[in-house]
Backbone bond lengths (Angstrom), bond angles and torsions (degrees), N, CA, C in turn:
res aa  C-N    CA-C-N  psi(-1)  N-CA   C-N-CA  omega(-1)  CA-C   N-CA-C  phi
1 X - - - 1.465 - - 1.525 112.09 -
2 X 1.306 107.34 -29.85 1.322 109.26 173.99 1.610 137.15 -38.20
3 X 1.518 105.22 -49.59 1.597 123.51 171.30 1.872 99.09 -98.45
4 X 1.063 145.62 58.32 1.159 162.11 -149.42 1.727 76.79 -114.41
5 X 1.624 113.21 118.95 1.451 103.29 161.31 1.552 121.24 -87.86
6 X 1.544 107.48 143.23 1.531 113.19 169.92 0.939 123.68 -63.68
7 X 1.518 137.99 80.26 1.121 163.83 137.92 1.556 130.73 -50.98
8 X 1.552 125.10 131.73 1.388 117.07 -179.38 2.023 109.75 -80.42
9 X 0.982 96.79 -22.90 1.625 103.61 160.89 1.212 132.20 -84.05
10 X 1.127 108.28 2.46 1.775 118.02 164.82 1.569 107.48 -73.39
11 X 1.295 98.26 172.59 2.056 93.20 -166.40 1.307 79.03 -129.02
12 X 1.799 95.32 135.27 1.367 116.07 -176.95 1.421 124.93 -44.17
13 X 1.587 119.07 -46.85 1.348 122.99 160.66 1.915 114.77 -34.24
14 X 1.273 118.93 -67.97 1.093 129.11 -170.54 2.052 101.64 -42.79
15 X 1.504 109.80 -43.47 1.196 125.35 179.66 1.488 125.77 -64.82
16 X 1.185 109.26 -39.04 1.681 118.36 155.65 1.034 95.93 -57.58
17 X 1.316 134.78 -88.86 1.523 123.12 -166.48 1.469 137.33 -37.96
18 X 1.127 117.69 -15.41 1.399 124.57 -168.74 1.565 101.26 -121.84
19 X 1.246 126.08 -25.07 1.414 116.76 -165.08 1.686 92.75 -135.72
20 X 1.728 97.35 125.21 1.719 123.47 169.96 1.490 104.98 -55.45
21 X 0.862 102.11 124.22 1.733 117.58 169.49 1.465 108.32 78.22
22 X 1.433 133.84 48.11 0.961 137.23 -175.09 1.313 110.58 -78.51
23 X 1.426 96.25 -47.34 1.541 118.22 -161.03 1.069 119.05 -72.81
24 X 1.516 117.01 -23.82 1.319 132.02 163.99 1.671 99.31 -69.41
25 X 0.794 96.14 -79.24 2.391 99.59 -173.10 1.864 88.31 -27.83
26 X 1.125 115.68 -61.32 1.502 108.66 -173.25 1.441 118.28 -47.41
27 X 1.209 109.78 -70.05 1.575 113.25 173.32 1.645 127.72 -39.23
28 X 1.110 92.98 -64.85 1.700 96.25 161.50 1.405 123.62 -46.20
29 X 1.595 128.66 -30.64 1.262 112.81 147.63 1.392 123.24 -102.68
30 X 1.016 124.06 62.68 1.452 131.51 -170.28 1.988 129.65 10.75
31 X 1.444 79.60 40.61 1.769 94.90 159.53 1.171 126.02 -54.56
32 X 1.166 142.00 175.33 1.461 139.07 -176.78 1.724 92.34 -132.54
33 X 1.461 113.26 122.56 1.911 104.14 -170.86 1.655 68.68 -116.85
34 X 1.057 157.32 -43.11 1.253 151.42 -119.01 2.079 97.69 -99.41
35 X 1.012 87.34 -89.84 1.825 90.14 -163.18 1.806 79.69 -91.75
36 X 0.908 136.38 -14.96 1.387 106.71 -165.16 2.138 107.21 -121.39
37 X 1.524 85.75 23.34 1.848 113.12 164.15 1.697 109.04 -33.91
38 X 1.130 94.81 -85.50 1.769 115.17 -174.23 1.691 104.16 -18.54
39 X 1.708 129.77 -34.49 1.200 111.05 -161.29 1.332 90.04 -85.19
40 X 1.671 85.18 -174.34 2.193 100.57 -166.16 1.551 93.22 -94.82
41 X 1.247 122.11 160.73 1.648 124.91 -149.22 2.176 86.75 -86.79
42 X 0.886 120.71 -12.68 1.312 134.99 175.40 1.406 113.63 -61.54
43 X 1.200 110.41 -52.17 1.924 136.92 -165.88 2.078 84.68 -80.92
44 X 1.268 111.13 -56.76 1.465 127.62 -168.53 1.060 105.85 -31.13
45 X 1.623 119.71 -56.97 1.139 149.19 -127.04 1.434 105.26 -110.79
46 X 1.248 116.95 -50.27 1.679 138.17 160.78 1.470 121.13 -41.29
47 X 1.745 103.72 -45.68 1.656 131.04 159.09 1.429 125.22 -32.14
48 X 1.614 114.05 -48.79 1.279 133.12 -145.14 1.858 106.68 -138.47
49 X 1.655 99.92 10.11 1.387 105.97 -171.28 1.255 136.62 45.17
50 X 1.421 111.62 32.90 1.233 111.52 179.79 1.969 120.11 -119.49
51 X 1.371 97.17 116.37 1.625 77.13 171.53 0.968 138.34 -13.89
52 X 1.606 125.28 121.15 1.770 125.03 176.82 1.785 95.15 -79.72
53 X 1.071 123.17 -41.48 1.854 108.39 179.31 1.697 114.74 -49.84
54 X 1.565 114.48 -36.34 1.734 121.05 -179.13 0.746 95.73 -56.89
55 X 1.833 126.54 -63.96 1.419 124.39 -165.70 1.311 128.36 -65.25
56 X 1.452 111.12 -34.17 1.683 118.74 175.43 1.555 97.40 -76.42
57 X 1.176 156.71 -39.19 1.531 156.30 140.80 1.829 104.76 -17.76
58 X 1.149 103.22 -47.11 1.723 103.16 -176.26 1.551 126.05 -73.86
59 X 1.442 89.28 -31.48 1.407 108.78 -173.38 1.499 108.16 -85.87
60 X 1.389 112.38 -24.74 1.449 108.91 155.98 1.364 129.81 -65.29
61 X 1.188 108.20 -44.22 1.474 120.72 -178.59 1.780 96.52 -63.48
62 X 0.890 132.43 -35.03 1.681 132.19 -152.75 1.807 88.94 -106.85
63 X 0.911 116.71 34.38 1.527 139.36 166.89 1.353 116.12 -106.03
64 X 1.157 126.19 -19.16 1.534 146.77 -151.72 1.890 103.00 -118.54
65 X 1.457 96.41 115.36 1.306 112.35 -175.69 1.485 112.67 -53.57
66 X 1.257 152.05 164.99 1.401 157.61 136.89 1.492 118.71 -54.66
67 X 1.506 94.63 -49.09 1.613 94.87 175.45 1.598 127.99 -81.53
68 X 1.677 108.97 8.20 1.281 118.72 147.94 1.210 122.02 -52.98
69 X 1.325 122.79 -50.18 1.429 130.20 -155.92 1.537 106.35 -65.25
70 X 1.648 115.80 136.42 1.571 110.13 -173.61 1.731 105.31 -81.06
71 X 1.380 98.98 146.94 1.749 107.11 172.48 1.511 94.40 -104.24
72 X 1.665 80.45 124.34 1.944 114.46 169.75 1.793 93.18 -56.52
73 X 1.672 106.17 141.63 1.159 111.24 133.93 1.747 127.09 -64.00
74 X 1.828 85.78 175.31 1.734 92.96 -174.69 1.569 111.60 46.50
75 X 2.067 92.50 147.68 1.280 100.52 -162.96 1.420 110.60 -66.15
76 X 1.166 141.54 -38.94 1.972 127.34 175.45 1.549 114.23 -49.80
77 X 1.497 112.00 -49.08 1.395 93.85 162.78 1.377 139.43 -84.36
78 X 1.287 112.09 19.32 1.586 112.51 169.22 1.372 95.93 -99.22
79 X 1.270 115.51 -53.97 1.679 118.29 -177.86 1.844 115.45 -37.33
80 X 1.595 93.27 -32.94 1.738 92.51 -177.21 1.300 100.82 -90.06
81 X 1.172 129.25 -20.99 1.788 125.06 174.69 1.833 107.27 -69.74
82 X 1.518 98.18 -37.80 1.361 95.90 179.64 1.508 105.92 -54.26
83 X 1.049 109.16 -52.12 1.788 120.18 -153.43 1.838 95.48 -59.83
84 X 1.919 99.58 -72.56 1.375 103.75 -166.36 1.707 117.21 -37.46
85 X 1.587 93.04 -56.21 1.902 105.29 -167.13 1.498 110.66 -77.81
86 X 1.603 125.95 -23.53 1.297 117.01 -159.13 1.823 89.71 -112.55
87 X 1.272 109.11 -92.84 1.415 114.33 -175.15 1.624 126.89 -23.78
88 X 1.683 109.08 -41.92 1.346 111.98 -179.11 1.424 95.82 -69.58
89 X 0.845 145.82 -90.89 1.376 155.85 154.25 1.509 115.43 30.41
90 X 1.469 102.19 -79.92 1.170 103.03 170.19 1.527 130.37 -69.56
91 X 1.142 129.62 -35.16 1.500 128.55 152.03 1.345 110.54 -29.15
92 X 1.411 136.71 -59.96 1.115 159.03 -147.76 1.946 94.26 -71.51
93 X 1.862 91.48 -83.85 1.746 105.52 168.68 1.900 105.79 -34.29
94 X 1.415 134.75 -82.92 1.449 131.69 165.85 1.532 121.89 -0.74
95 X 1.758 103.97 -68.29 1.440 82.40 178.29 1.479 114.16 -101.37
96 X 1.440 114.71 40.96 1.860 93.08 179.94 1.956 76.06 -120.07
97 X 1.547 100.32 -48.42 1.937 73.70 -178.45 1.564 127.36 -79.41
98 X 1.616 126.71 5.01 1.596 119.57 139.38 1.144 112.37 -51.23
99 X 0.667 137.34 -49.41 2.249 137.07 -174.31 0.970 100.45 -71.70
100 X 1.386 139.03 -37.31 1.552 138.31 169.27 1.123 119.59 -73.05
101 X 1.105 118.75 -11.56 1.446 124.86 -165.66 1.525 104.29 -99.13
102 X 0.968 121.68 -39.89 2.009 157.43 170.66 1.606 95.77 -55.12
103 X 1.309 106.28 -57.69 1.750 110.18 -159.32 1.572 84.65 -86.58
104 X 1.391 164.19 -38.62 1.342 134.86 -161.00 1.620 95.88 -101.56
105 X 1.156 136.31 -21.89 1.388 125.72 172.90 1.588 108.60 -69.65
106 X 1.385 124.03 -33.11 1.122 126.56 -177.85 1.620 108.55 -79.16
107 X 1.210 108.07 -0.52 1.809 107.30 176.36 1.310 114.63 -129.24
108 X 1.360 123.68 -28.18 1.299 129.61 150.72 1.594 133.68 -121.57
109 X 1.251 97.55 24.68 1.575 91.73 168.83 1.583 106.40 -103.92
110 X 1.424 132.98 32.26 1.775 126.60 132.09 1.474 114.28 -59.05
111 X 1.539 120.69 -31.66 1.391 119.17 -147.68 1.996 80.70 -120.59
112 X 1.095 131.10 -4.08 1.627 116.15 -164.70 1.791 85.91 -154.54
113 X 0.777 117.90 106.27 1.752 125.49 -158.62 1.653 94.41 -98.62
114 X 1.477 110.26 -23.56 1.847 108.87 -170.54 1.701 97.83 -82.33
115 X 1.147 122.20 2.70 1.176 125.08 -160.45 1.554 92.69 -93.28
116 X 1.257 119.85 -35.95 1.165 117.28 -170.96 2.122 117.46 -74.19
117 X 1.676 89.60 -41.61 1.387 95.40 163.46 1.987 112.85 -81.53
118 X 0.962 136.74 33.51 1.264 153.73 144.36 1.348 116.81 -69.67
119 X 1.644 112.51 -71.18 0.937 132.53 161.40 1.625 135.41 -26.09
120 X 1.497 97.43 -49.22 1.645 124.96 164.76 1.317 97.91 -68.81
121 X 0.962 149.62 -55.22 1.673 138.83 -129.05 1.478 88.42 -111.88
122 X 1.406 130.83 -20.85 1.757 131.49 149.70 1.028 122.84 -48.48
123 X 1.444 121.74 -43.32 1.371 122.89 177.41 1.591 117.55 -90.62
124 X 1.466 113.01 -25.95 1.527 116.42 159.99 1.455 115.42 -38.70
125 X 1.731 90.74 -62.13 1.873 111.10 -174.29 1.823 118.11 -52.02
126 X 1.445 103.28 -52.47 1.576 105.61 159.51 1.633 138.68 -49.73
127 X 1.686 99.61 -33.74 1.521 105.68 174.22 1.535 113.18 -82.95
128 X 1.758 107.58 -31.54 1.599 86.61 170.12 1.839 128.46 -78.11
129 X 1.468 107.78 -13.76 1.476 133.20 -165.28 1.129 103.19 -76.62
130 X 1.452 123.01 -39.55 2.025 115.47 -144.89 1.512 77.74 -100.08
131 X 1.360 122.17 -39.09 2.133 106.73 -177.71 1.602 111.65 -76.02
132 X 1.218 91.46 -33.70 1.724 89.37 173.29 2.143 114.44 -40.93
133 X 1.651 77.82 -69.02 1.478 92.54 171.08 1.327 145.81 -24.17
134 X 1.899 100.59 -59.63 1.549 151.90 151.40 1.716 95.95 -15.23
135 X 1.880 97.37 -81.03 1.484 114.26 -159.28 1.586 111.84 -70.66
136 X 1.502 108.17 -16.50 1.584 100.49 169.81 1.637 115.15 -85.58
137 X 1.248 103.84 -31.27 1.272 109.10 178.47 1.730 121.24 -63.06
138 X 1.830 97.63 -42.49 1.456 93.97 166.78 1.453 134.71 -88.65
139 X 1.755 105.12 -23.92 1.461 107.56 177.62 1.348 115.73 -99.89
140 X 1.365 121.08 -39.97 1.553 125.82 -172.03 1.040 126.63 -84.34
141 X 1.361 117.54 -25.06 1.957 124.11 -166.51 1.563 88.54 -93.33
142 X 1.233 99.44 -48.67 2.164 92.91 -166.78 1.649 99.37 -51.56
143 X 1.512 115.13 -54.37 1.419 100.44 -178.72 1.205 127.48 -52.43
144 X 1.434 113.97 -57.90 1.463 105.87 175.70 1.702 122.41 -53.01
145 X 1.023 104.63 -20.52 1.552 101.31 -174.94 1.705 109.27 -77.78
146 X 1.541 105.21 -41.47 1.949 100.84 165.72 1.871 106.62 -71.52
147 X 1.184 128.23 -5.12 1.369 138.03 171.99 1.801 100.54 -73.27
148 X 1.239 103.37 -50.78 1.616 95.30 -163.78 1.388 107.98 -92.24
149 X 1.575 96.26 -7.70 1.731 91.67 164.64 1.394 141.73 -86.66
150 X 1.600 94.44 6.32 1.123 124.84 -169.00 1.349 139.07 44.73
151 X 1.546 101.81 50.55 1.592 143.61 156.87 1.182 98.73 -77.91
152 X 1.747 118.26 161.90 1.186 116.60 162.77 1.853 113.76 -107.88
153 X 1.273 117.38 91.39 1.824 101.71 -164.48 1.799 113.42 -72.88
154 X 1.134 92.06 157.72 1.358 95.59 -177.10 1.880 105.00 -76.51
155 X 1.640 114.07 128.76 1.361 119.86 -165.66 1.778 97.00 -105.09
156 X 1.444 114.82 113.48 1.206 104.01 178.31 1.684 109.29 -83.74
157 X 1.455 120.74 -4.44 1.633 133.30 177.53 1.118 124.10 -90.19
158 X 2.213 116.00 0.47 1.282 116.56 -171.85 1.620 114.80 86.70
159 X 1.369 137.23 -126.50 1.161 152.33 98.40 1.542 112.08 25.20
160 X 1.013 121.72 142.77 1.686 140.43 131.35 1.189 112.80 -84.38
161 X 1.058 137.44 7.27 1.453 135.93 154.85 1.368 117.91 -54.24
162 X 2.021 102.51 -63.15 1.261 120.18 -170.37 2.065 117.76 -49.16
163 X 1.188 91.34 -64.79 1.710 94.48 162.52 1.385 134.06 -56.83
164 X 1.538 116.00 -28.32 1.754 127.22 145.71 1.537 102.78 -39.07
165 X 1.816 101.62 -76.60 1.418 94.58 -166.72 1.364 120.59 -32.55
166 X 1.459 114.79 -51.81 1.741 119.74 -163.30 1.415 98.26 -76.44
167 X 1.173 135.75 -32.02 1.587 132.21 158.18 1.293 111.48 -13.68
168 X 1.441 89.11 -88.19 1.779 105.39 -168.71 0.989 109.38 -63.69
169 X 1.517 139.66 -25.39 1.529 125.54 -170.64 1.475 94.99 -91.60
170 X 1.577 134.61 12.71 1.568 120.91 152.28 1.272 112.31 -102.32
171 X 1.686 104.29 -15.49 1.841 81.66 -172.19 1.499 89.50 -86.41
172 X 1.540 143.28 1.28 1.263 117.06 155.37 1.686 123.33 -79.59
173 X 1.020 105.24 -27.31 1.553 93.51 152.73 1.417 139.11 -59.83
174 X 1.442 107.89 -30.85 1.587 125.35 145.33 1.103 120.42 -48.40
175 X 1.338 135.14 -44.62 1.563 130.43 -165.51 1.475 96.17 -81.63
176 X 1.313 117.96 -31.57 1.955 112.56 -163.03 1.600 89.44 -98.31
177 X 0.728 149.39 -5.32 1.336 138.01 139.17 1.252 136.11 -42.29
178 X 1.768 106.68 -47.09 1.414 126.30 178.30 1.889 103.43 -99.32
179 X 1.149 111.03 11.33 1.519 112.01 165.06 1.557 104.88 -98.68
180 X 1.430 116.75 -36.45 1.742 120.26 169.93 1.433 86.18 -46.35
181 X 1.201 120.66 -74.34 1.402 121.22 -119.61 1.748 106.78 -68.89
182 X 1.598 103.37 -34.04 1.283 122.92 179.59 1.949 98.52 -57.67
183 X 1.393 112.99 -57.49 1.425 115.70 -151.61 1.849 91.96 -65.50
184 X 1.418 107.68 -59.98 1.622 112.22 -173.27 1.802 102.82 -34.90
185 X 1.364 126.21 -40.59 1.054 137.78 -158.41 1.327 110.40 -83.18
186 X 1.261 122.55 -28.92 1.441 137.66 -144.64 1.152 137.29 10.14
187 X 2.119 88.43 71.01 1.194 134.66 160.83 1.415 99.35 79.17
188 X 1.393 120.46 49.18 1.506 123.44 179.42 1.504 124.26 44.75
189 X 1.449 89.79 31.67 1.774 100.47 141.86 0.698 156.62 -79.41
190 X 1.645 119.81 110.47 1.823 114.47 -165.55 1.550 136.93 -115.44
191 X 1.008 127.74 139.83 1.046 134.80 -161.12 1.353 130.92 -34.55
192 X 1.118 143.78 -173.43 1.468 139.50 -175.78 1.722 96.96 -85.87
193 X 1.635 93.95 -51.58 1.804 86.74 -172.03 1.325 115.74 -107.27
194 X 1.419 120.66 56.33 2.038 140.19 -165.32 1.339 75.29 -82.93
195 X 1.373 130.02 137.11 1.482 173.94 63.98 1.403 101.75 29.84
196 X 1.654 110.00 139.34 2.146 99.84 174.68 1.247 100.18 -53.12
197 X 0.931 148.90 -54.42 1.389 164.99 -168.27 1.554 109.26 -30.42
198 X 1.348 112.08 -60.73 1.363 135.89 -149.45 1.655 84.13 -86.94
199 X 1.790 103.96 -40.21 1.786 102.55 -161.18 1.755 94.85 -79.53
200 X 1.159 115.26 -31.85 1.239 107.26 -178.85 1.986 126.18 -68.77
201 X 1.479 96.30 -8.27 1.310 98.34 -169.70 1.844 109.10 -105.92
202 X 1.433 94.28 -10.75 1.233 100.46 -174.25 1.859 97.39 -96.11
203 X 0.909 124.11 -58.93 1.482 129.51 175.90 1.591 98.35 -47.84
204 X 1.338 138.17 -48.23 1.592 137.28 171.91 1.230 107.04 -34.07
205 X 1.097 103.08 -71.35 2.009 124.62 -178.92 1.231 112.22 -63.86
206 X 1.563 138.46 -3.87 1.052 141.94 150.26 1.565 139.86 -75.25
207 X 1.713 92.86 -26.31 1.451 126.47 173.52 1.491 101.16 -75.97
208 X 1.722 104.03 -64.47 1.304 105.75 -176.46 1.296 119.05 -19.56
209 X 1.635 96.68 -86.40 1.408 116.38 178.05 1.386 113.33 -13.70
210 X 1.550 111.46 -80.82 1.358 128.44 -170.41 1.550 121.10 -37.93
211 X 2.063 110.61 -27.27 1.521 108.63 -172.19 1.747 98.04 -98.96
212 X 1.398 86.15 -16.48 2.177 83.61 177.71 1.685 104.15 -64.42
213 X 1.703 100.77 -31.35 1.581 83.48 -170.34 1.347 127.78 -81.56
214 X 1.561 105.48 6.64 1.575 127.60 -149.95 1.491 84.87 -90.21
215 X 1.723 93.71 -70.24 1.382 97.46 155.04 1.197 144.18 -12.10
216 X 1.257 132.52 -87.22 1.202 142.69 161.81 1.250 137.99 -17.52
217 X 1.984 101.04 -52.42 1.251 119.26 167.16 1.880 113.49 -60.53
218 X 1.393 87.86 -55.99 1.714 95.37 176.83 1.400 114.88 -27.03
219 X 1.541 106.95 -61.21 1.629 120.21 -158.56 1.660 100.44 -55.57
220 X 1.579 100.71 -43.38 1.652 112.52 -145.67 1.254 86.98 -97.32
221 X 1.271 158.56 -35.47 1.424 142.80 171.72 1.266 129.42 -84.95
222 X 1.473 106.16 -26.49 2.092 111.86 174.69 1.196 115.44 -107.86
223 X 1.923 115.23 -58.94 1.100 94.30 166.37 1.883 152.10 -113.15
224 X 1.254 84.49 51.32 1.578 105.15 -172.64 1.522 114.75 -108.87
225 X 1.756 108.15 -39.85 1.429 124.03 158.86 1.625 112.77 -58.96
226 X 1.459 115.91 -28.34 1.421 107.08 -155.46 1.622 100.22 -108.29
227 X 1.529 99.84 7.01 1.557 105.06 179.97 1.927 111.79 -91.41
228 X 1.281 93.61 -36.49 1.589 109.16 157.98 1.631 131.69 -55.22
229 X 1.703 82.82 -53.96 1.377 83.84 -172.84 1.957 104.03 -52.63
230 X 1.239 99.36 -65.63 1.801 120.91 -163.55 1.595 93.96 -39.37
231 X 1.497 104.10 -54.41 1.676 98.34 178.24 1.343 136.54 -54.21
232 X 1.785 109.13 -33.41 1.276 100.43 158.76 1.537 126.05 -90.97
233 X 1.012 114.88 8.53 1.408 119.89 170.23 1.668 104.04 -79.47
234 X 1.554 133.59 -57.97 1.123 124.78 157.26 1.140 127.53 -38.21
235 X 1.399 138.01 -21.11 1.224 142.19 165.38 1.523 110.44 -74.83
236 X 1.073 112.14 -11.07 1.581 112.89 -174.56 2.045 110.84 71.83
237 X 1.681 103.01 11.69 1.368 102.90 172.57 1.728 105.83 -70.48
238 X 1.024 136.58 -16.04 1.555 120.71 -162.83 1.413 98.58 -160.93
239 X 1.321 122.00 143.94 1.362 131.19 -171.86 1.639 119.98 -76.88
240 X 1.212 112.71 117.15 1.639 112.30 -177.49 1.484 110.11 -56.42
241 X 1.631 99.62 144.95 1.285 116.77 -177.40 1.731 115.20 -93.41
């Protein structure tokens, strides 16, 4: 299924399966990947009035890794790589796999009971993620960005330390979140007879994971070190390089 060609006569089911982020391109135009799989992405598409060339155009593009994309030096352009590739993304992933997460526990979690605590630990993961996000976006990125422009902004936190600190001590609450979610799951393994539904929510949460950690690493190894450094160099604590 893997080399599965993108074809408008391929049947949408077959297309979830073989191609990452399908389910998203589907949903967003209100395809049916679930019970209404079996048709050819042509018929799908015809259904719901939407060009089959847009959609086969999308589904190409959503072929294309994340961790392709190059990270800008210096802190404004990491901050905008953060935002574009990580944050949009995940906002996006959050609320389409909570609703997914809701709709397959509510249809198969009688017969798969972890499905239901899945579900929970989705909506855990979203409430700590979207404020996390929020407070870097409104308190931390703007500063550093008049920081690297070499303005001096007014810091109502003291330090860039202080807002680092609370950083990292959520994205570790982030990571043990997405270690539940992996273990309850066991590691987004699915069953012989997983439903698009079920395949789409488990492969989501697999993606997820994988761009939070991209994430994560990013923040906490490039630009979290390089938010210090620059700051104490503006302070005249340490000699520019």
């Amino acid at each position: 299924m893997k080399d599965l060609p993108l074809h408008a006569d391929t049947t949408v089911s077959d297309l979830t399966r073989s191609i990452p982020g399908a389910a998203r391109v589907f949903e967003r135009h209100g395809i049916d990947f679930c019970c209404g799989g079996k048709r050819a992405l042509r018929e799908a598409c015809s259904a719901v009035g939407v060009p089959v060339e847009e959609v086969v155009r999308e589904l190409g593009e959503s072929r294309s890794d994340p961790a392709d994309v190059p990270v800008p030096e210096g802190l404004t352009g990491l901050i905008g790589h953060v935002l574009a590739t990580h944050h949009a993304f995940e906002r996006e992933e959050l609320v389409r796999l909570c609703a997914l997460s809701e709709k397959v526990a509510r249809v198969h979690g009688g017969r798969r009971p972890e499905l239901c605590e899945v579900a929970a630990l989705c909506d855990e993961l979203r409430e700590d993620l979207e404020p996390h996000m929020l407070k870097e976006e409104q308190v931390l990125f703007p500063y550093l960005i008049e920081l690297d422009a070499g303005r001096a902004p007014g810091a109502r936190f003291g330090s860039v330390a202080n807002p680092i600190r609370m950083m990292s001590r959520e994205h570790d609450r982030v990571g043990e979140l997405l270690r539940k979610l992996s273990a309850v799951s066991g590691g987004y393994a699915l069953p012989a007879d997983a439903c698009n539904s079920y395949r789409a929510l488990y492969e989501g949460l697999a993606g997820l994971q994988a761009d939070i950690h991209r994430h994560v690493q990013l923040e906490n190894d490039r630009l979290f070190p390089q938010a210090l450094a620059l700051e104490a160099v503006r302070a005249g604590r340490t000699p520019a390089h």
